[in-house]
C-alpha positions in Angstrom: 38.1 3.9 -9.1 34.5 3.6 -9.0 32.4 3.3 -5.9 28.5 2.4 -5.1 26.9 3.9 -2.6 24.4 1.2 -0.9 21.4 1.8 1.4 22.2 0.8 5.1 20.3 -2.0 6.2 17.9 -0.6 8.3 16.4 1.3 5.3 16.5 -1.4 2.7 14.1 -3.1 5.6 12.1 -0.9 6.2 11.3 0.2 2.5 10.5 -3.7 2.2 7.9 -3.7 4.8 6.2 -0.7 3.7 6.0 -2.4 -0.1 4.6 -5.5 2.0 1.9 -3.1 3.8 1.6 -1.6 0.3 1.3 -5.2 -1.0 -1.3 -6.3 1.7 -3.7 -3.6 1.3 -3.7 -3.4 -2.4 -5.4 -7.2 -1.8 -8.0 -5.9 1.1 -8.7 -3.0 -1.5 -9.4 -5.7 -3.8 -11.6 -7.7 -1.7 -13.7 -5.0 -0.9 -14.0 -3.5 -4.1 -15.2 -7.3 -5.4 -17.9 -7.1 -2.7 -18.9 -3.4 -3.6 -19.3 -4.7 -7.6 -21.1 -7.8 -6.3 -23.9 -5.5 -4.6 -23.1 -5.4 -0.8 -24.3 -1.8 -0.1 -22.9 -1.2 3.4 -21.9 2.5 4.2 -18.8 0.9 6.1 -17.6 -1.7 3.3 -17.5 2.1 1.3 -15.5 3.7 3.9 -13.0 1.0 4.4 -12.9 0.6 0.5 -11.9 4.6 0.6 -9.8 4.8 3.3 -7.6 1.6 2.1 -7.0 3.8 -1.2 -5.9 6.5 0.4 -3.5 4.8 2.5 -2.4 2.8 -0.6 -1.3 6.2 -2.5 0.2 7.8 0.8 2.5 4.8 1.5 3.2 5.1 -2.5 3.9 8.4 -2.8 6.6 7.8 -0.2 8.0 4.9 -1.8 8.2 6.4 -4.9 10.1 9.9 -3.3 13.2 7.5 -1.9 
């Protein structure tokens, strides 16, 4: 007899909501980066643009380690 093992609910969720954080700040990311490459030179815009793509690989990493 085989059996499958499933995620509970709770986790299936909540690994869904982290992809759609993951999803919504790969397209800030984007924004910003398309403003960088169009000229804006703002010190901030750079910051943001950094600190989105660190938060991007974080929430991947832990994604990719369930």
């Amino acid at each position: 007899m085989n059996t499958t093992a499933t995620l509970p609910p709770h986790r299936t969720t909540h690994q869904r909501r982290l992809r759609a954080v993951v999803k919504r700040l790969v397209i800030e990311l984007g924004h910003l980066e398309h403003s960088l490459a169009e000229g804006l030179q703002d010190a901030n815009i750079r910051t943001a643009a950094a600190g989105l793509d660190t938060a991007i690989d974080c929430l991947n990493e832990h994604l990719a380690s369930r």
